[in-house]
N, C-alpha and C positions, 0 to 999 in steps of 0.2 A: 799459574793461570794469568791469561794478560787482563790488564787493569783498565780494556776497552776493547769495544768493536770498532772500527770504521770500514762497514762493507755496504756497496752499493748494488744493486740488483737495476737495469731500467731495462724495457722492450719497446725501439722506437725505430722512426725514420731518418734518413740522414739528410739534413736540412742543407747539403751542398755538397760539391766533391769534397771527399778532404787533401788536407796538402802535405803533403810529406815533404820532409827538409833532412837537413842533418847540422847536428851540433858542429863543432870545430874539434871537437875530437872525433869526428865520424860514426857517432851515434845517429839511427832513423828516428825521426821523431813524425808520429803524423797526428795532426790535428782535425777535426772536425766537428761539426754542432748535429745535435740528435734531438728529436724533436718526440715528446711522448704526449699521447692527448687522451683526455679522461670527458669520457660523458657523463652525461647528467639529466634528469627533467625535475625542474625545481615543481612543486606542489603548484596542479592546476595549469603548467606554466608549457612552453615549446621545448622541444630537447635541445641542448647547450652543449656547446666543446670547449674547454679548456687547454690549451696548450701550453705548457713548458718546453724551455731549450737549454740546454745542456750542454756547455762547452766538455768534449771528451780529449783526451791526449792518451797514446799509444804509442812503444819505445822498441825500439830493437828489432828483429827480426820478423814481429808479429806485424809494426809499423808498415813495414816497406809491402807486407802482404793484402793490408789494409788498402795501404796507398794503391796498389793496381787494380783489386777488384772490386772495395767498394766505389760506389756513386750517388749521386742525390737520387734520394726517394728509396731506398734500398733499406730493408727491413734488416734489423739486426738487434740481438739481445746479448747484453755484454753486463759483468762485473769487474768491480773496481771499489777504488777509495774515493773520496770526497778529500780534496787538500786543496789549500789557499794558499796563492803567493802574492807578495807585493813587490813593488818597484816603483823607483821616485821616479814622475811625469817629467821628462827633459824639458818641455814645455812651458810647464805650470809651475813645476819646482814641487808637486802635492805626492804624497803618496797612494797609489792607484793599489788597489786588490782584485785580482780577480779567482774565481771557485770552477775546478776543474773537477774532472772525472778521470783520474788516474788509472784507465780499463786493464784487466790483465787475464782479463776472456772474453770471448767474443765468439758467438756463435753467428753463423750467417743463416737467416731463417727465409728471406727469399732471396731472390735472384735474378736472374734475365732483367738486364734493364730495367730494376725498379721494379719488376710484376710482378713478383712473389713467388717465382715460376722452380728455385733451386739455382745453389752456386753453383757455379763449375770451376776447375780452374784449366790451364790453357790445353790438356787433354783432354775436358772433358768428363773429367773425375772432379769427386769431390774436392774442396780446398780445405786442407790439414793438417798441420803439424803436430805433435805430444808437447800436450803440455800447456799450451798457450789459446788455441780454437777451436773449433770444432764445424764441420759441415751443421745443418738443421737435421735435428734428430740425433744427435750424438749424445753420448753421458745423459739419456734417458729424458732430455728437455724435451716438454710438448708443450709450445705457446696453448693450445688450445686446452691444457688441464687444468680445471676449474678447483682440482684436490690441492688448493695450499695449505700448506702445514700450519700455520701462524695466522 
């Protein structure tokens, strides 16, 4: 039995393109910020949004499919880990952390330009690989079901 979880669930926006690169060993690497927001009406009060942002990172294969289809404003529900790394500031001399979202699924829940309209990919078919994504609606995910387990 392992002697921890570290698993991430989030369903948000993507708060810019992201940018796809590659290591020096020719690995895809794509980066991008995911924006999740939670309402609220405090007692007697206006309703309120919360937003969180979420630095995400995405490797290999799934990366470079990332990098062409998604876009800012572009709905997507992805799992992953929560990992930290640090690096001393060239700058400062200080040592810098920052908390990433390590994704290693990603379902695409809308589409078209941001409109929530469904992915395509360049035929026109859903965008899919085993193993890695999923079109919206696949492996039985429905944003809109209210039955969580927990």
């Amino acid at each position: 039995m392992a002697d921890g979880v570290n698993k991430v669930i989030l369903l948000g926006n993507l708060g810019k393109d992201p940018d796809l690169s590659y290591t020096q060993g020719g690995t895809a690497r794509c980066k991008f910020s995911l924006a999740t927001t939670e309402s609220y009406t405090p007692q007697g009060g206006e309703r309120q949004d919360k937003t969180e942002w979420h630095n995400i990172i995405v490797w290999g294969k799934q990366a470079e499919v990332m990098g062409k289809y998604l876009q800012k404003g572009k709905k997507i529900y992805l799992e992953g880990r929560i990992q930290t790394r640090s690096w001393d500031d060239e700058k400062t001399g200080q040592k810098r952390y920052m908390t990433e979202i390590n994704a290693n699924r990603i379902v695409f829940v809308g589409g078209g330009k941001g409109d929530g309209a469904g992915s395509q990919g360049p035929s026109g078919g859903p965008i899919s690989e085993p193993g890695s994504y999923e079109p919206a609606g696949g492996a039985g995910f429905n944003p809109d079901d209210d039955d969580i387990p927990f």
